[in-house]
C-alpha positions as a Markdown table, in Angstrom:
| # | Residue | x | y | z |
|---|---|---|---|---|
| 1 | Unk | 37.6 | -14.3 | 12.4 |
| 2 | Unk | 39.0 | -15.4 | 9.3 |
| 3 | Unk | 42.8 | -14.6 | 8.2 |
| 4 | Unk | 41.6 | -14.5 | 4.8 |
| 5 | Unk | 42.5 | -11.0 | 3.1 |
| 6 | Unk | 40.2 | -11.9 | 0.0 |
| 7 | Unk | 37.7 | -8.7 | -0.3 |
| 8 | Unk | 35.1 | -11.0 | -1.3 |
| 9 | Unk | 35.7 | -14.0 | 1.5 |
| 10 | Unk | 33.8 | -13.7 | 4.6 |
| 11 | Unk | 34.1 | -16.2 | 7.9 |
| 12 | Unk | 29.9 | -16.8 | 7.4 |
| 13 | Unk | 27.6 | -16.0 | 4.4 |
| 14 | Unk | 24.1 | -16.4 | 4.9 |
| 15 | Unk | 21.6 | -16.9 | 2.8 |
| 16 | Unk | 18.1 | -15.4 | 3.0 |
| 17 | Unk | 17.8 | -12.3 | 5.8 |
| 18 | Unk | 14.5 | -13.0 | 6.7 |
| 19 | Unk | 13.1 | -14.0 | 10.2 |
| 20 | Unk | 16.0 | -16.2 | 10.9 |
| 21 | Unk | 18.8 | -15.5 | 8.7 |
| 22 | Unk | 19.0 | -11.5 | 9.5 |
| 23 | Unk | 18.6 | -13.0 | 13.5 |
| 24 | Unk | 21.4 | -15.0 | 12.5 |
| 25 | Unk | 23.7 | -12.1 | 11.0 |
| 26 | Unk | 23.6 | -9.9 | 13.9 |
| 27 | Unk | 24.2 | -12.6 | 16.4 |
| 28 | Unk | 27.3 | -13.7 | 14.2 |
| 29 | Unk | 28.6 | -9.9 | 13.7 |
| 30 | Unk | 28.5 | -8.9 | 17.5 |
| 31 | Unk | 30.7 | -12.2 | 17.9 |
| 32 | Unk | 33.2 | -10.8 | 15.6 |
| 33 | Unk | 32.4 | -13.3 | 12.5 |
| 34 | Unk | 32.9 | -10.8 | 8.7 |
| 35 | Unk | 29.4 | -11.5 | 7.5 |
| 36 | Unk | 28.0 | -11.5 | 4.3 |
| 37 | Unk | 23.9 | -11.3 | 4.3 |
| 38 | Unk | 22.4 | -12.0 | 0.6 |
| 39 | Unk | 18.8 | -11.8 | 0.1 |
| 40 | Unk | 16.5 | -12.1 | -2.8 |
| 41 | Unk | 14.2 | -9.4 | -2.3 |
| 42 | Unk | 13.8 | -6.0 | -0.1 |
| 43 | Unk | 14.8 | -6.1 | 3.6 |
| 44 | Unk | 11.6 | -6.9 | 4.8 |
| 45 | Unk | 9.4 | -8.1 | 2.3 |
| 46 | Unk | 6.1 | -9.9 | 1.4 |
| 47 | Unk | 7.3 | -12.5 | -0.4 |
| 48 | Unk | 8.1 | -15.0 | 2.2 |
| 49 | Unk | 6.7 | -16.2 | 5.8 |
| 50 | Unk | 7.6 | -13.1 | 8.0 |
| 51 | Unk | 4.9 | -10.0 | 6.7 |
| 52 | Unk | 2.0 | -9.0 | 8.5 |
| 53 | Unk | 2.6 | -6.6 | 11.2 |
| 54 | Unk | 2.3 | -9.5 | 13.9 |
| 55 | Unk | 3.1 | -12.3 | 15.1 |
| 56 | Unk | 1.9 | -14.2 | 18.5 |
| 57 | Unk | 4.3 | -15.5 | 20.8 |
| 58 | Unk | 3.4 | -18.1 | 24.1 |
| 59 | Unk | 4.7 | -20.5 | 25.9 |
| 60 | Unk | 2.2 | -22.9 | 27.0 |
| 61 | Unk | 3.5 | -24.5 | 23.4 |
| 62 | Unk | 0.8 | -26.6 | 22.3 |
| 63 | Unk | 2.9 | -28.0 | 19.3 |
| 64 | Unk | 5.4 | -29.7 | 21.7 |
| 65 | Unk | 6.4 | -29.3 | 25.5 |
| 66 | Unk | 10.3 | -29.8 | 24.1 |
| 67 | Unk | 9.8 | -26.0 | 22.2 |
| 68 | Unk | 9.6 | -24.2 | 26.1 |
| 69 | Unk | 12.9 | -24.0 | 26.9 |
| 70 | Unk | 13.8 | -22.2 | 23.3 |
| 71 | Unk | 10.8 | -20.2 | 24.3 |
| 72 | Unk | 12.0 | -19.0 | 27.6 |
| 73 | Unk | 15.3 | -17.8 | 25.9 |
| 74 | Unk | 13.6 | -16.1 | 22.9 |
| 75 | Unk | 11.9 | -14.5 | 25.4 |
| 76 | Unk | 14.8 | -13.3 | 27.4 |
| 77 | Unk | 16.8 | -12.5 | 24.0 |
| 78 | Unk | 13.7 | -10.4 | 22.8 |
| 79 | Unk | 13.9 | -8.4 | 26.0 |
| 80 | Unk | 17.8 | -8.0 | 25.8 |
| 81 | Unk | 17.3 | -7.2 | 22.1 |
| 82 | Unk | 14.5 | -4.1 | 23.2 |
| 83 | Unk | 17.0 | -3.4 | 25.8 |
| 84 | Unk | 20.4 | -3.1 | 23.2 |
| 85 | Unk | 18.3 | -1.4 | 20.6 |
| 86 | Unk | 15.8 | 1.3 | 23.0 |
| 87 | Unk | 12.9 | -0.4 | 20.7 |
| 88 | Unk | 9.8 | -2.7 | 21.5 |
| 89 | Unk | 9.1 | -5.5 | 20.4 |
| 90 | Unk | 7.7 | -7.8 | 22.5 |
| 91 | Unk | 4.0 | -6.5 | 23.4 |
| 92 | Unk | 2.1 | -8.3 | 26.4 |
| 93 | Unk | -1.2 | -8.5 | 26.0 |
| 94 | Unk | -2.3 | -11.6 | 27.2 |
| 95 | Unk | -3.7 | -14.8 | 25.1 |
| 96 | Unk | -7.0 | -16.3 | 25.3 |
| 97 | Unk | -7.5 | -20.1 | 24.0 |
| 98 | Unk | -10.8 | -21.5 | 23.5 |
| 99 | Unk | -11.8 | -24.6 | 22.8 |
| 100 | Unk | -13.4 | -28.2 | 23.5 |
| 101 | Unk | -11.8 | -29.8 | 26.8 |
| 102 | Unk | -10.7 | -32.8 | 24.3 |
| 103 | Unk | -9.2 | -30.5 | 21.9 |
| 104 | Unk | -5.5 | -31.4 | 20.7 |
| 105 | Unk | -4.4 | -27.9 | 21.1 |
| 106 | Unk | -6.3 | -27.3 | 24.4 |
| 107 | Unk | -4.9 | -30.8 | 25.8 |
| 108 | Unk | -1.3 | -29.6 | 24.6 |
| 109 | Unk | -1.5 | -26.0 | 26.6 |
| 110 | Unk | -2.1 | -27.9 | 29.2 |
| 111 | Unk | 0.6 | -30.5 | 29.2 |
| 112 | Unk | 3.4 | -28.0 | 28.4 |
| 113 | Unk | 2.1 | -25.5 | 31.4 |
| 114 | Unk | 2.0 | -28.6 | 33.9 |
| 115 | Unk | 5.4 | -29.6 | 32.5 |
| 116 | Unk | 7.5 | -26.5 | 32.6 |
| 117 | Unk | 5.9 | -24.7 | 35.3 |
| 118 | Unk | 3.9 | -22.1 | 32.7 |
| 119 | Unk | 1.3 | -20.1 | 34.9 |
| 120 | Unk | -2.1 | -20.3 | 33.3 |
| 121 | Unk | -5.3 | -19.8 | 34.4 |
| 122 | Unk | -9.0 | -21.9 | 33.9 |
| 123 | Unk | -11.5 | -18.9 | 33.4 |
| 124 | Unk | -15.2 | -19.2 | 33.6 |
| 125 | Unk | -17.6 | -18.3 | 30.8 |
| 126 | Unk | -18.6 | -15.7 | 33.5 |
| 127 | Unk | -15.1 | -14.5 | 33.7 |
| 128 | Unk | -14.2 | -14.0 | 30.3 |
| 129 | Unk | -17.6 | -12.5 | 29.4 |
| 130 | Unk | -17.1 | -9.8 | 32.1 |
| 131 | Unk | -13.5 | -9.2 | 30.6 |
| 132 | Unk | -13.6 | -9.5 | 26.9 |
| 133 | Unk | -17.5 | -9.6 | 26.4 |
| 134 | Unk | -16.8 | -9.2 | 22.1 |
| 135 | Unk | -16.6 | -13.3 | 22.1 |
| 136 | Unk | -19.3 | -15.7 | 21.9 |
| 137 | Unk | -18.0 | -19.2 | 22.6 |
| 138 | Unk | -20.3 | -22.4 | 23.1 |
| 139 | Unk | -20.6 | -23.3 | 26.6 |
| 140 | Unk | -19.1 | -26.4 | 26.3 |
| 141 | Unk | -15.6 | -24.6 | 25.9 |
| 142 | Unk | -12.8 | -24.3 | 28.1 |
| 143 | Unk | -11.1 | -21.1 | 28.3 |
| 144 | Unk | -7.4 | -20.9 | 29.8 |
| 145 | Unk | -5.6 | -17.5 | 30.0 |
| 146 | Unk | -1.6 | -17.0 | 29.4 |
| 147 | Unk | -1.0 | -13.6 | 30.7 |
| 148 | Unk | 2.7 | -13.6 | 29.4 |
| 149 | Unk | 1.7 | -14.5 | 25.7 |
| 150 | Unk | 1.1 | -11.4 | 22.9 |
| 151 | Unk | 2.5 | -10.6 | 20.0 |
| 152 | Unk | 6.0 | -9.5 | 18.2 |
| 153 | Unk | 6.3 | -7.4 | 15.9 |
| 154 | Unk | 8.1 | -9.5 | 12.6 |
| 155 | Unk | 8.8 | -6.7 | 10.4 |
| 156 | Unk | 10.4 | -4.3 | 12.9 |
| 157 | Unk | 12.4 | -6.9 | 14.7 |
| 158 | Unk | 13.7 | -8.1 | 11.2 |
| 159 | Unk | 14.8 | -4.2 | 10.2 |
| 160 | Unk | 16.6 | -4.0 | 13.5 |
| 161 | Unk | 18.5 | -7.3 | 13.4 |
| 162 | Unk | 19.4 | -6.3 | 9.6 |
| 163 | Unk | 20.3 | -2.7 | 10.6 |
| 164 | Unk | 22.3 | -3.9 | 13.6 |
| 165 | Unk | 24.3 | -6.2 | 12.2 |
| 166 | Unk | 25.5 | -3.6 | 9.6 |
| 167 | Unk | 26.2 | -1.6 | 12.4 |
| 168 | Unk | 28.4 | -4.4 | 14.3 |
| 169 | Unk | 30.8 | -5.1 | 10.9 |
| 170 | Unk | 28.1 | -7.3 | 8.7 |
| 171 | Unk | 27.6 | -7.2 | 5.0 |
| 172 | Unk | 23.8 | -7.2 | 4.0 |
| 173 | Unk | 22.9 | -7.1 | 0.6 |
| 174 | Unk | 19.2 | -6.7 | -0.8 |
| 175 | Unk | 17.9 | -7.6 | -4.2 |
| 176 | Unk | 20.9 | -10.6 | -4.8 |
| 177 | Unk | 19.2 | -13.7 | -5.7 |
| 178 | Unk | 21.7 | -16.7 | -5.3 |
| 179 | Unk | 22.2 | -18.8 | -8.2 |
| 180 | Unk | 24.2 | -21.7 | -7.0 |
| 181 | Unk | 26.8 | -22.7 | -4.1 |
| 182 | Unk | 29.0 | -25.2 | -4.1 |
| 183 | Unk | 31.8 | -26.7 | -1.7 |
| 184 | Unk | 35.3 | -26.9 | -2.5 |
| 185 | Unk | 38.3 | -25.9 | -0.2 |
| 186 | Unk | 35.9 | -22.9 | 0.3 |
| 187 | Unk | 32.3 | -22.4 | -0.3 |
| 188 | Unk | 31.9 | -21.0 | -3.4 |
| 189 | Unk | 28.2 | -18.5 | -3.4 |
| 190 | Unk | 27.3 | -17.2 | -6.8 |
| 191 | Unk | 25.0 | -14.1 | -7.4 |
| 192 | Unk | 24.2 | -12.0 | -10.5 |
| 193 | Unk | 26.1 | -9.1 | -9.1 |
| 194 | Unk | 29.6 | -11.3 | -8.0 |
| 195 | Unk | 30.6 | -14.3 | -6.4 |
| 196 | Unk | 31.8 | -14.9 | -2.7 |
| 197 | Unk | 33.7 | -17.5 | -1.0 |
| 198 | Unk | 33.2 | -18.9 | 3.2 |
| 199 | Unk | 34.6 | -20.5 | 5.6 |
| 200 | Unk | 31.2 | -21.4 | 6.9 |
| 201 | Unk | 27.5 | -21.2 | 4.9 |
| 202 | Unk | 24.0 | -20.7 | 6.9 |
| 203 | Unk | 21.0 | -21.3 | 4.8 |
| 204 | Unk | 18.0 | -19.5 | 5.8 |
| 205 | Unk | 15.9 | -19.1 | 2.4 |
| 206 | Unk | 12.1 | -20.1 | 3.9 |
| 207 | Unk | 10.3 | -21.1 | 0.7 |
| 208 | Unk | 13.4 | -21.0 | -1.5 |
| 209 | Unk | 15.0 | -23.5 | 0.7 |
| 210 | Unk | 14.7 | -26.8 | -1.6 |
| 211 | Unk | 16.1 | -24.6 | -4.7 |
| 212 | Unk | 19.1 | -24.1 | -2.4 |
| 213 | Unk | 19.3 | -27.7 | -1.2 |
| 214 | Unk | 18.1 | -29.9 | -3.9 |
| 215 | Unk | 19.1 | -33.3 | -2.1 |
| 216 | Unk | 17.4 | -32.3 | 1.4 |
| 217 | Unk | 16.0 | -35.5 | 2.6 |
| 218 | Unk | 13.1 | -34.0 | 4.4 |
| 219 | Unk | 10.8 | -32.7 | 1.5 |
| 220 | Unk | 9.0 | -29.3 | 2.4 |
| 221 | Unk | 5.6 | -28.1 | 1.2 |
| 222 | Unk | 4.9 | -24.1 | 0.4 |
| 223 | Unk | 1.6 | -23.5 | 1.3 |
| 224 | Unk | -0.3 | -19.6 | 0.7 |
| 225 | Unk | -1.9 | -18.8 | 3.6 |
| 226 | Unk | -4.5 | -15.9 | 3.7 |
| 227 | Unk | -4.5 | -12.9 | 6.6 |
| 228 | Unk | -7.2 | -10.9 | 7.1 |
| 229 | Unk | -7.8 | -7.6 | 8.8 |
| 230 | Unk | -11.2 | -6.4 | 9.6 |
| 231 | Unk | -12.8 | -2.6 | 11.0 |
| 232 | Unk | -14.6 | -3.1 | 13.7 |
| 233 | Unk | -17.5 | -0.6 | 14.2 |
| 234 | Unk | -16.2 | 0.5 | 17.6 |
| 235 | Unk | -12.0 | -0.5 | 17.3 |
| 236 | Unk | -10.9 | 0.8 | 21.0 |
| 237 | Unk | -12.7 | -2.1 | 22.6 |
| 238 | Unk | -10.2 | -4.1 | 20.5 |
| 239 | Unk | -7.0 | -2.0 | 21.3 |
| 240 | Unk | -4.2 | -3.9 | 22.7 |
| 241 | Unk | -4.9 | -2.1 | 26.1 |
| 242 | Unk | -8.6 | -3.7 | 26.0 |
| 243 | Unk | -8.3 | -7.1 | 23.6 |
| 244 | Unk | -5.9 | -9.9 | 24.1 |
| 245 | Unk | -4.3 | -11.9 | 21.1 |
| 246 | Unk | -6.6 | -15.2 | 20.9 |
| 247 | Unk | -6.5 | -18.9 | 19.7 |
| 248 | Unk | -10.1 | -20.7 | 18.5 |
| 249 | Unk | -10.8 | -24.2 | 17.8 |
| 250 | Unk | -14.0 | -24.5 | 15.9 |
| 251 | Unk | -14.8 | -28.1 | 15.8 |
| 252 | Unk | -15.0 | -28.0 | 11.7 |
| 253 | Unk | -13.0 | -25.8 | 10.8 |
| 254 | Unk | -10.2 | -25.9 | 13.0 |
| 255 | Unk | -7.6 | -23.7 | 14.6 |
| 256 | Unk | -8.5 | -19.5 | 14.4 |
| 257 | Unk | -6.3 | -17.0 | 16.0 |
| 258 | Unk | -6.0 | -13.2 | 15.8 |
| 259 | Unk | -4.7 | -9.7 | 17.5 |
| 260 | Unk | -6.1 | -6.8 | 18.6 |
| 261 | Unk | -6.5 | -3.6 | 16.5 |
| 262 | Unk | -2.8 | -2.1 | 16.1 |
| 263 | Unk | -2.8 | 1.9 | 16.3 |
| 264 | Unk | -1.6 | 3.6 | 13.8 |
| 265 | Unk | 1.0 | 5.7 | 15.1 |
| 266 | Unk | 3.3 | 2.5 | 16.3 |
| 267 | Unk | 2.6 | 0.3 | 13.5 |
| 268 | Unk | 2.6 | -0.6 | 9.3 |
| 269 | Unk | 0.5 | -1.9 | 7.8 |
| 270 | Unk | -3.7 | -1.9 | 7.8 |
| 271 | Unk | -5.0 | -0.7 | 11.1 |
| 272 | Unk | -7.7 | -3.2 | 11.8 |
| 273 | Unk | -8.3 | -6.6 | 13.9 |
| 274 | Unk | -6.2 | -9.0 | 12.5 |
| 275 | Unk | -7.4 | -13.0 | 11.8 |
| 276 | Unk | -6.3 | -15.9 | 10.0 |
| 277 | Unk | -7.0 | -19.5 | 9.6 |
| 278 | Unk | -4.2 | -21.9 | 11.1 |
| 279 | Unk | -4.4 | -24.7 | 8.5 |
| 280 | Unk | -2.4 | -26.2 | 5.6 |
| 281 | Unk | -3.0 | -23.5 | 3.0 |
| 282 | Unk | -3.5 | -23.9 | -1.1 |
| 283 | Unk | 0.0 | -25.5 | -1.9 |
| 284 | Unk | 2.2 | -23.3 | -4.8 |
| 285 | Unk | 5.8 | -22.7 | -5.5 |
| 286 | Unk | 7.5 | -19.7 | -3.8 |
| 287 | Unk | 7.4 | -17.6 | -7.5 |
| 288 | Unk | 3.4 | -18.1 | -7.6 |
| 289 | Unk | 1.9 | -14.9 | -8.1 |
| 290 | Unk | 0.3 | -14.7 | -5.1 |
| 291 | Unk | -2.6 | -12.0 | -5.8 |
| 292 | Unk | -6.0 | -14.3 | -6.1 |
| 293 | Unk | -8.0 | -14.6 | -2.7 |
| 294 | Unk | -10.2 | -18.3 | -2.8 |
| 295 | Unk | -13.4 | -16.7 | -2.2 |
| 296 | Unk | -13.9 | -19.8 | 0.5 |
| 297 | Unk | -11.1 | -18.6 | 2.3 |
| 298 | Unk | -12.7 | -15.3 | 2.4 |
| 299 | Unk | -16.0 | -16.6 | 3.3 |
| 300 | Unk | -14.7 | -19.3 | 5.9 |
| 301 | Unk | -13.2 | -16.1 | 7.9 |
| 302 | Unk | -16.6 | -14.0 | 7.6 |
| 303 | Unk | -18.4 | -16.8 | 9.4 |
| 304 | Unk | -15.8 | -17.7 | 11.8 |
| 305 | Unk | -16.2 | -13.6 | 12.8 |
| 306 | Unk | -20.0 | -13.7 | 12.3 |
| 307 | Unk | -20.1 | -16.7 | 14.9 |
| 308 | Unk | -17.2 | -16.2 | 17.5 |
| 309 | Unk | -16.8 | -12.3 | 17.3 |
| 310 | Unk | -19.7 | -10.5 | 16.1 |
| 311 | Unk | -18.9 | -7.3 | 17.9 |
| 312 | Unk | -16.0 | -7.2 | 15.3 |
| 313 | Unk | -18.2 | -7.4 | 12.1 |
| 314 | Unk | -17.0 | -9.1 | 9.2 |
| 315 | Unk | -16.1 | -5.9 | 7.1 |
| 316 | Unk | -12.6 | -6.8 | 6.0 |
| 317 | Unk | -10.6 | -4.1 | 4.5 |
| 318 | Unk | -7.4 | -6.0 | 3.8 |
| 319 | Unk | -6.1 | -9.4 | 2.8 |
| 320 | Unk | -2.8 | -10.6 | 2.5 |
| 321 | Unk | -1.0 | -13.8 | 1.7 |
| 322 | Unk | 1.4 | -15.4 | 3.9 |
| 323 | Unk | 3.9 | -18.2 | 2.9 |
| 324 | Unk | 4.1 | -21.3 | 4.8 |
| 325 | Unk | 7.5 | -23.9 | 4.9 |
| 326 | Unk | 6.2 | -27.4 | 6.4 |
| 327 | Unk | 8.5 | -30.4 | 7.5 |
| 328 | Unk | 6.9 | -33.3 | 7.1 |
| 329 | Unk | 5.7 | -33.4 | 11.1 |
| 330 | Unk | 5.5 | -29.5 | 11.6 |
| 331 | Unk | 8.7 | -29.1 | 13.1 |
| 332 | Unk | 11.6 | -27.1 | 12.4 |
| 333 | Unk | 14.8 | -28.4 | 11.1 |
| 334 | Unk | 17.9 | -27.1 | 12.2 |
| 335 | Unk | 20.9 | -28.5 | 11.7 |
| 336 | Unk | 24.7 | -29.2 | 9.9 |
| 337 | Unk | 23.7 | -30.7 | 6.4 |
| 338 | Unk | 25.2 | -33.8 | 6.1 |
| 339 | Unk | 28.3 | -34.5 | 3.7 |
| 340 | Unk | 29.9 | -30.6 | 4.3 |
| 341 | Unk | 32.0 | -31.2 | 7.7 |
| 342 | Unk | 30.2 | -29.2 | 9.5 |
| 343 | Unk | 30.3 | -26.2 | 7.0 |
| 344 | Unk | 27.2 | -25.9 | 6.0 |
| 345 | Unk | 24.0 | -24.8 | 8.8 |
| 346 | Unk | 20.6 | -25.2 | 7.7 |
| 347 | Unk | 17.0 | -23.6 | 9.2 |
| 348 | Unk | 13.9 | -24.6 | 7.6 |
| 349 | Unk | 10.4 | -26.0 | 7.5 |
| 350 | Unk | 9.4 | -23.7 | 10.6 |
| 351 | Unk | 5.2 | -24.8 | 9.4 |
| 352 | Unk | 3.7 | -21.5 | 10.1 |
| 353 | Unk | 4.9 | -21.4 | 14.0 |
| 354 | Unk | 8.3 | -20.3 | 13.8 |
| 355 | Unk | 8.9 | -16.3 | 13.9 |
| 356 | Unk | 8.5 | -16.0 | 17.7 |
| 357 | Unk | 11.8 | -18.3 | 17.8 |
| 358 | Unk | 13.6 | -16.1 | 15.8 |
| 359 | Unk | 15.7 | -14.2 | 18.2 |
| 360 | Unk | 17.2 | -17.9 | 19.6 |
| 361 | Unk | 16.9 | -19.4 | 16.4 |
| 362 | Unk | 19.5 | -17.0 | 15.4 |
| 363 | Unk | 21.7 | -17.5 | 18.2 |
| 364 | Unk | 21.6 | -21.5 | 17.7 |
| 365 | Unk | 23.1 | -21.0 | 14.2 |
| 366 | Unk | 25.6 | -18.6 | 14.9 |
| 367 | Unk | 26.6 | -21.4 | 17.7 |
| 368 | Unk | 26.3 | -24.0 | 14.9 |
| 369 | Unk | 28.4 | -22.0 | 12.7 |
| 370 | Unk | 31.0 | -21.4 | 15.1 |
| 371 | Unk | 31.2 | -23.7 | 17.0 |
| 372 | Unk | 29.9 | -27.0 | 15.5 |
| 373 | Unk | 27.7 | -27.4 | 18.8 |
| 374 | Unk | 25.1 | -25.2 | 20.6 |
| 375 | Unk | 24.5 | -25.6 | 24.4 |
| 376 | Unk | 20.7 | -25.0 | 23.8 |
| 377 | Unk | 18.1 | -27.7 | 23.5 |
| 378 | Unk | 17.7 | -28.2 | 19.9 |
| 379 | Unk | 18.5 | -31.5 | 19.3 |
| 380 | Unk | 14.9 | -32.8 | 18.9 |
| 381 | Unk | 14.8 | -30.6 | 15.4 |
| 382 | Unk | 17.6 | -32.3 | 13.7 |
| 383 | Unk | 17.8 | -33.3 | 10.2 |
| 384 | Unk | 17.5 | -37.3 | 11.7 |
| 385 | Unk | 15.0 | -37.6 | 14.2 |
């Protein structure tokens, strides 16, 4: 903790308390770091990459066999998170993935189960159709089952991280856009309400990120992404108790994944099945007024529904956009940015697969801020790789 008796110096400011940075917060308040949290907008908010009511988390990764081991201890920081807090928000429902036997995807569930020991399961067309007879798959599909996969719940988990990190000593402050930092003897953070000095910065703005970090060598693309949620005529076949979460790979179109119906007692948001098209969205800047739907967009999700679930129908009752952060190869960066000794922790370009990670991402940058080192395996997301 830092011997600094400056009101507005703090050991670790962080910048953005979204998915990873109010992660980050509460693992760095419980340590006994004086936090400061600053974030642009509300605390949560549809702004950035974390809205939605859901998000899926697995562990047969399909992205890369190196992500399983941060997957088993999100898992196991999720459940001690539930545990601390008396609140859930890991739900197990099971996930289905269909798709040709060739299939990138459906070749990388496979590698990362035979690899890390991940139990998953071949099904039949007979098998699948006895069990969760509301999809329609060609024949020529494999199906594999991941009874550990479901879904986490992004905007609750972020609440509780934010709320418990206040609660454990932290600083959070909502509606403080950041207009510059800068690193002297002390890092210097200036808002429109004050400025703040650190010891240490962490830099978790999603979108914002290249605003922040002008010279970041890695260039990331914001891409709008569209979520839909749908009525189906009969929605307790599609309750979480009778639906699993599910990943489709239509030969054109490309990757389709969704949830069951949410009830409306446990969660925000519209009550519907939720579905979204996995693909690099309409590029924009973060500020883009986000409130035009591409009718194509729209339509591509009515015939994905019409073909694969028509139980579902295709009346959609809600849209919503969703921002995406890509690296230039998908995967996250985490790291010390270069030139600060060791001062400065970035997170970024998590490419529309990150918020499952959240509850180790933010124990990897309170490690990094700390300590200048982490014990887990995240050395294949480094700036330099």
């Amino acid at each position: 903790m830092s011997k600094d008796i400056t009101p507005n110096h703090y050991d670790v400011i962080v910048l953005g308390v979204g998915s990873m940075g109010s992660a980050a917060c509460w693992h760095l308040a419980r340590r006994g770091q004086k936090v400061l949290g600053l974030e642009q907008f509300d605390i949560p908010h549809e702004r950035g990459s974390h809205a939605g009511q859901s998000r899926i988390i697995r562990k047969a990764y399909f992205e890369h066999p190196d992500y399983v081991p941060l997957l088993e201890r999100a898992y196991e920081n999720w459940q001690s998170f539930e545990k601390e807090t008396g609140t859930r928000i890991y739900h197990r429902t099971g996930i289905l993935y269909f798709g040709e036997r060739e299939n990138a995807t459906i070749r990388g569930i496979r590698t990362s189960a035979r690899l890390h020991g991940i139990p998953v399961e071949d099904w039949t067309h007979a098998q699948y159709q006895k069990k969760y007879p509301a999809f329609r798959v060609p024949d020529n599909f494999d199906v594999i089952y991941e009874a550990d996969a479901g879904f986490v719940t992004p905007e609750r988990a972020i609440r509780l991280y934010a709320g418990e990190a206040v609660r454990n000593g932290a600083v959070i402050m909502k509606n403080t856009a950041v207009k510059e930092w800068k690193a002297g003897s002390k890092i210097e953070v200036v808002t429109a309400s004050g400025e703040y000095t650190c010891g240490k910065l962490v830099i978790t703005a999603g979108a914002w990120t290249g605003r922040l970090v002008a010279g970041l060598k890695a260039k990331l693309q914001v891409t709008r992404q569209l979520l839909a949620w749908v009525a189906p005529p009969d929605p307790d076949r599609f309750s979480p108790d009778n639906f699993p979460c599910w990943f489709v790979e239509d030969p054109a179109l490309g990757t389709f994944y969704g949830f069951p119906v949410m009830p409306s007692n446990d969660f925000n948001g519209p009550i519907g099945l939720k579905l979204a098209h996995h693909h690099p969205g309409i590029p924009c800047g973060p500020d883009d007024i986000l409130g035009d739907i591409p009718a194509a967009e729209e339509e591509k999700l009515r015939a994905f529904l019409r073909t694969y679930l028509p139980e579902a129908g295709d009346t959609i009752i809600a849209l919503k956009h969703c921002l995406y952060t890509y690296s230039p190869d998908t995967h996250f960066i985490i790291d010390h940015l270069p030139d600060y000794d060791g001062r400065v922790v970035i997170a970024c370009g998590f490419s529309g697969h990150g918020f499952k990670f959240a509850s180790v991402v933010g124990e990897i940058l309170a490690d990094l801020a700390m300590k200048g080192k982490t014990d887990l395996p995240n050395g294949f997301l480094r700036l330099e790789r």
